[in-house]
Residue frames as a rotation matrix with the C-alpha (Angstrom) as fourth column:
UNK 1
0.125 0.798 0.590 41.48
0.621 0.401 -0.673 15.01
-0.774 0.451 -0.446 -1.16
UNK 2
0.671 0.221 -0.708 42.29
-0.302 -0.791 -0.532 18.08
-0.678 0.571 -0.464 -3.25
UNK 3
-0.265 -0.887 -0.377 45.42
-0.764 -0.045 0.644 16.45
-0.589 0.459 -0.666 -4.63
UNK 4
-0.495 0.123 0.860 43.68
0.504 0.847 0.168 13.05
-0.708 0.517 -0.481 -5.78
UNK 5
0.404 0.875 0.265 40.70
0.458 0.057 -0.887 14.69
-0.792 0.480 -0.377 -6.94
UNK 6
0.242 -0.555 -0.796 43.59
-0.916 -0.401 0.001 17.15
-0.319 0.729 -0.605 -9.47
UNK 7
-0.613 -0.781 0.120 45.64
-0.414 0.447 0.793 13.88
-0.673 0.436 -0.598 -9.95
UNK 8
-0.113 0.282 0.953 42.68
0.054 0.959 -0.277 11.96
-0.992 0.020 -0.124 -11.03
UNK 9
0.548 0.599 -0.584 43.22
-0.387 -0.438 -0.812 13.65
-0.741 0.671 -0.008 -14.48
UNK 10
0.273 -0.864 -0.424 45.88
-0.936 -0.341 0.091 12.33
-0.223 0.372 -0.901 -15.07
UNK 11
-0.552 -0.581 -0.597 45.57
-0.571 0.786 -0.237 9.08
0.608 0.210 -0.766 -13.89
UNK 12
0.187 0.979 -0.086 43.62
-0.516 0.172 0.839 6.52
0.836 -0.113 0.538 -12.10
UNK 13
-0.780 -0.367 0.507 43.22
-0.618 0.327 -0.715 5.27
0.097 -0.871 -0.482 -8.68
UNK 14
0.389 0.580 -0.715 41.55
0.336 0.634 0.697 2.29
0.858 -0.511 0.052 -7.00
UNK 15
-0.525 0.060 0.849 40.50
-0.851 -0.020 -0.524 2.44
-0.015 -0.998 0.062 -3.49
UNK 16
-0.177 0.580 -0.795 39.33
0.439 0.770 0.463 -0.33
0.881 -0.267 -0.390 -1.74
UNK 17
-0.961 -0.269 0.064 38.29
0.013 -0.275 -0.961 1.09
0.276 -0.923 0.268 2.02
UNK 18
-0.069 0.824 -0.562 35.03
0.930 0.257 0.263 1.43
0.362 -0.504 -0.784 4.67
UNK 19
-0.463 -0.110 -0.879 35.54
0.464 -0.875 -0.135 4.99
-0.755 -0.471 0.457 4.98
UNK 20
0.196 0.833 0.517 32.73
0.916 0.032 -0.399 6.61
-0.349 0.552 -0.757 2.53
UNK 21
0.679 0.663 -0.315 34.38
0.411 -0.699 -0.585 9.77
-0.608 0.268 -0.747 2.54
UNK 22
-0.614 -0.736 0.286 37.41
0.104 0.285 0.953 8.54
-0.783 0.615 -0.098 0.16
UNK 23
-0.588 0.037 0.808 35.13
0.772 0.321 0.548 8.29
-0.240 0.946 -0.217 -2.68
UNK 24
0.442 0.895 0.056 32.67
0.892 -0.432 -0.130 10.89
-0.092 0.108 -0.990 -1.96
UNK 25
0.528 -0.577 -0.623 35.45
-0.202 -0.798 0.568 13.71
-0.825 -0.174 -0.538 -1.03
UNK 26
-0.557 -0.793 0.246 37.62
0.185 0.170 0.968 12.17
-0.810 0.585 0.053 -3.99
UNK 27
0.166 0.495 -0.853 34.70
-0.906 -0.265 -0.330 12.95
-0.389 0.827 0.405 -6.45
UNK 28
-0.706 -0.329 0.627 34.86
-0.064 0.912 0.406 8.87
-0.705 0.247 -0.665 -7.45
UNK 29
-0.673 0.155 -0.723 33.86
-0.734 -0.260 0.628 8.21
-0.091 0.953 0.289 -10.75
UNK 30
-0.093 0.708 -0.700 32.57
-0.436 0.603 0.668 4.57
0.895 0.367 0.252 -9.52
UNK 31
-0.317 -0.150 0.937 31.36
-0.944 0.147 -0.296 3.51
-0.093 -0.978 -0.189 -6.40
UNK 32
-0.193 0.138 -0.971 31.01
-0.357 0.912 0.201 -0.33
0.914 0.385 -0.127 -5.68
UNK 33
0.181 0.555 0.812 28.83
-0.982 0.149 0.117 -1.24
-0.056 -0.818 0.572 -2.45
UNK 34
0.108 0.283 -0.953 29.43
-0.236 0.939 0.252 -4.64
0.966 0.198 0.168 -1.24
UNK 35
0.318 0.336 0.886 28.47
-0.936 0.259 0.238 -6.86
-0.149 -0.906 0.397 1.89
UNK 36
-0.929 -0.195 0.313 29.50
-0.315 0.862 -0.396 -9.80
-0.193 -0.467 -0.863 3.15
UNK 37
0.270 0.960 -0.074 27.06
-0.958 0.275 0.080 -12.56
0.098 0.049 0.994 2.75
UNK 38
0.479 -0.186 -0.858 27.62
-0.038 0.972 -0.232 -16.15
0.877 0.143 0.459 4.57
UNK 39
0.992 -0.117 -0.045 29.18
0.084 0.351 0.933 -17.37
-0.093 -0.929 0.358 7.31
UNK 40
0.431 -0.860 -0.272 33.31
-0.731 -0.510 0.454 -16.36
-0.530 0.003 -0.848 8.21
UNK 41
-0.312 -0.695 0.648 35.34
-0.093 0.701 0.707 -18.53
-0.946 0.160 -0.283 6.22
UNK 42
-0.244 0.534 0.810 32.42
0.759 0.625 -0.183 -19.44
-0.604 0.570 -0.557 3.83
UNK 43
0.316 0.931 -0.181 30.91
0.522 -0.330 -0.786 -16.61
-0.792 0.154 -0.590 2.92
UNK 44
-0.418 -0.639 0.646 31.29
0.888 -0.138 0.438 -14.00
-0.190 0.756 0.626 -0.11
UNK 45
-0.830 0.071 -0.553 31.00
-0.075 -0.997 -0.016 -10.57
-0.553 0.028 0.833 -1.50
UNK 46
0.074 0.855 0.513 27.78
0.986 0.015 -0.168 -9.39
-0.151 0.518 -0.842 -3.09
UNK 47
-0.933 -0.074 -0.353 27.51
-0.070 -0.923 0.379 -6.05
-0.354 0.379 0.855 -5.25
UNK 48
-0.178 0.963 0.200 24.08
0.698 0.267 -0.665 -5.41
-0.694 0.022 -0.720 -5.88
UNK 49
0.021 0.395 0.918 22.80
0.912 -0.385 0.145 -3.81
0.411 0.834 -0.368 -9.06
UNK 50
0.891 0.410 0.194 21.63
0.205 -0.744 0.636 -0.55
0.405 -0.527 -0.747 -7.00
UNK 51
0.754 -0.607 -0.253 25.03
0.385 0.095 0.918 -0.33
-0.533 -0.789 0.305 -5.23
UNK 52
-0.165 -0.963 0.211 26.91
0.808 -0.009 0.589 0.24
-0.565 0.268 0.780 -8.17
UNK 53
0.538 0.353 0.766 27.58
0.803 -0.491 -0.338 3.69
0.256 0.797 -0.547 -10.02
UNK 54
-0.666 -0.665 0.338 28.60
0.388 -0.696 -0.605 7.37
0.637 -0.272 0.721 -9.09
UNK 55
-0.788 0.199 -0.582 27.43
0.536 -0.242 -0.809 9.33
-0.302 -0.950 0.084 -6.26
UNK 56
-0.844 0.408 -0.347 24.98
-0.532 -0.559 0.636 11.10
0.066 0.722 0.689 -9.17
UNK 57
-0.542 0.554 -0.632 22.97
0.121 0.796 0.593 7.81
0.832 0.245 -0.499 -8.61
UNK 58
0.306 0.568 0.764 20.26
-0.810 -0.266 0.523 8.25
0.500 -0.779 0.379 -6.05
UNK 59
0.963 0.222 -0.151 20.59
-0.029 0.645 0.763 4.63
0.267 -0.731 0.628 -4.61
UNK 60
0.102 -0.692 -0.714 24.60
0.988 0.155 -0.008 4.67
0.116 -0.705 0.700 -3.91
UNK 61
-0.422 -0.489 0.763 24.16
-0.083 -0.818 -0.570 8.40
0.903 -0.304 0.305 -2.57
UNK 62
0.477 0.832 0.284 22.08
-0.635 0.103 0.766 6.83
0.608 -0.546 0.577 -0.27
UNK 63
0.743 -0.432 -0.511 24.47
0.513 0.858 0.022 3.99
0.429 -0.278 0.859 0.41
UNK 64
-0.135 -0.975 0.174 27.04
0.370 -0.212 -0.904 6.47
0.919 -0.058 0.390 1.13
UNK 65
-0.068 0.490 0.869 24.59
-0.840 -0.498 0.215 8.87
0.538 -0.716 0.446 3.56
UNK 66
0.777 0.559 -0.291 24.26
-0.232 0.683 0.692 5.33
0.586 -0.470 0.660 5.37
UNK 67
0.557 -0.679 -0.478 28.01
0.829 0.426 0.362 4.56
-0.042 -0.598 0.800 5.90
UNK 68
-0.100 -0.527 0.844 29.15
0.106 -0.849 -0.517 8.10
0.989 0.038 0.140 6.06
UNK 69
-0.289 -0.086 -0.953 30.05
0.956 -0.064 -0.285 9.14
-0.037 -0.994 0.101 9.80
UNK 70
-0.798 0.358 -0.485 27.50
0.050 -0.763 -0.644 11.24
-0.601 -0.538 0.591 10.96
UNK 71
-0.450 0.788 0.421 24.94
0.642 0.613 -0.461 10.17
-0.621 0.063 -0.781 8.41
UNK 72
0.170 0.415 0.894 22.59
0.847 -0.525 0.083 12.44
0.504 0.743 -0.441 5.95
UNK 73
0.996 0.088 -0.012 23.44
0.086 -0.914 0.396 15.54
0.024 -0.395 -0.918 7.90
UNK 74
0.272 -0.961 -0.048 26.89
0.306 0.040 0.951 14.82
-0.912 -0.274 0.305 7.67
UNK 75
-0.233 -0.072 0.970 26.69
0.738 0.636 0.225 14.29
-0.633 0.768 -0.095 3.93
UNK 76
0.529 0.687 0.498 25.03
0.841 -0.505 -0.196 17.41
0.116 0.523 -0.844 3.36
UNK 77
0.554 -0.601 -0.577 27.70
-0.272 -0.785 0.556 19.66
-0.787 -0.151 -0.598 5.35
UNK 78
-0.287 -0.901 0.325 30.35
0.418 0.187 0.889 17.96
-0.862 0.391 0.323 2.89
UNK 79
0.187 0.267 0.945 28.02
0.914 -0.399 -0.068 19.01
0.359 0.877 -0.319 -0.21
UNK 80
0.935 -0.072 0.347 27.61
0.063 -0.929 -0.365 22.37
0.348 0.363 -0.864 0.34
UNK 81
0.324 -0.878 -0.353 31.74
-0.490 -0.475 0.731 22.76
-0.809 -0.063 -0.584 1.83
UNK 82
-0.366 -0.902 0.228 32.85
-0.149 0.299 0.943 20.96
-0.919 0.311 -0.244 -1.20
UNK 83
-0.008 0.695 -0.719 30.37
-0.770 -0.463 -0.440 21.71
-0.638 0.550 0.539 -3.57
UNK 84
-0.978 -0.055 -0.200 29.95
-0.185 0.670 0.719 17.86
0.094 0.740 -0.666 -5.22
């Protein structure tokens, strides 16, 4: 994480992934929340208004503290060891 979060002056990355602390440890400039909505075959993404932004945003630091492993107590050790 220390190397993206240097490269990311330089240059930009997409991530696509289900692992919350890629964007949150990477210091992501934009987080995009989506779900699945429909049946397998049929169905489609959805990005809700509230879902999108930076981790600065109360409702997707919330989304992260949901699909972070280990939840809001998890979330909080990473703030204060990595000071975002």
């Amino acid at each position: 994480m220390p190397r993206i979060r240097s490269e990311k002056r330089r240059r930009q990355f997409i991530f696509a992934t289900h692992n919350a602390n890629i964007p949150v440890l990477g210091d992501a400039e934009l987080i995009v929340g989506m779900r699945a909505v429909g049946e397998a075959g049929e169905g489609v993404a959805e990005i809700a208004p509230e879902a999108l932004g930076s981790i600065d945003k109360k409702s997707v630091a919330v989304l992260a503290e949901e699909i972070l492993e280990g939840g809001k107590d998890a979330f909080v050790v990473r703030h204060r060891k990595y000071g975002f």
